[in-house]
N, C-alpha and C positions, 0 to 999 in steps of 0.2 A: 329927290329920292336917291337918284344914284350918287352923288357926294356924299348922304349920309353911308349909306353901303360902303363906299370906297375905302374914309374914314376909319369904318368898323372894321378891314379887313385889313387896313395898313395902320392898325394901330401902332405905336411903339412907344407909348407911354409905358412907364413901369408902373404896375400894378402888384399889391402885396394883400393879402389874405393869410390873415390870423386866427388860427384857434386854437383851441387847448394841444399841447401837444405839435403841433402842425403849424408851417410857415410855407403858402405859396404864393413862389415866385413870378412872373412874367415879363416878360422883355428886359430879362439880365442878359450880360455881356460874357459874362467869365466865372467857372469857380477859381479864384484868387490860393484858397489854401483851403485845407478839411483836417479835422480832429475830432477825436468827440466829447472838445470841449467846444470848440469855437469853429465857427464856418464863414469866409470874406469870398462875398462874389460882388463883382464889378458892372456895375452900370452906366450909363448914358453920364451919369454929373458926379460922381463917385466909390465909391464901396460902401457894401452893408456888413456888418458883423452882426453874426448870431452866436450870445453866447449862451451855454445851458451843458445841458449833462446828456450822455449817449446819443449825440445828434449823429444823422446818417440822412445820406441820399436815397431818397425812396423812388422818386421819379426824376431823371433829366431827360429832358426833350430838347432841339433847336434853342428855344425858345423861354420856356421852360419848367422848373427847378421847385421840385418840391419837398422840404425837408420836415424829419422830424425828429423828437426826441423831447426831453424837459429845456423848454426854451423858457431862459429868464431873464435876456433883455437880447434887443434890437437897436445896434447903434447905425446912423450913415452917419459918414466920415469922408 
């Protein structure tokens, strides 16, 4: 029981949630660059680009990063 707990609390998998509108983030590393056309933030095995129309930082935390705007792709690279 307490490994699974541990696990949960030392996650550092990256995790991504998509919705309309909205892209969050979880255990990113870096925002890389911001525009509001395109946004690169850095993780564990590369970078994510979001490309789309009036993107903005809505929430950054540690950890973190949740953005939004008209998002119309999602590259890692």
């Amino acid at each position: 029981m307490f490994n699974n707990l541990r696990n949960y609390i030392e996650d550092n998998n990256l995790h991504i949630n998509i919705d309309i509108g909205i892209v969050n983030i979880i255990n990113y590393l870096d925002v890389l660059s911001l525009n509001e056309d395109q946004i690169k933030i850095k993780y564990q095995k590369g970078t994510i680009v979001i490309n789309g129309k009036k993107l903005a930082i809505n929430k950054m935390l540690d950890k973190e990063i949740l953005i939004i705007g008209e998002i119309k792709s999602i590259e890692f690279i």
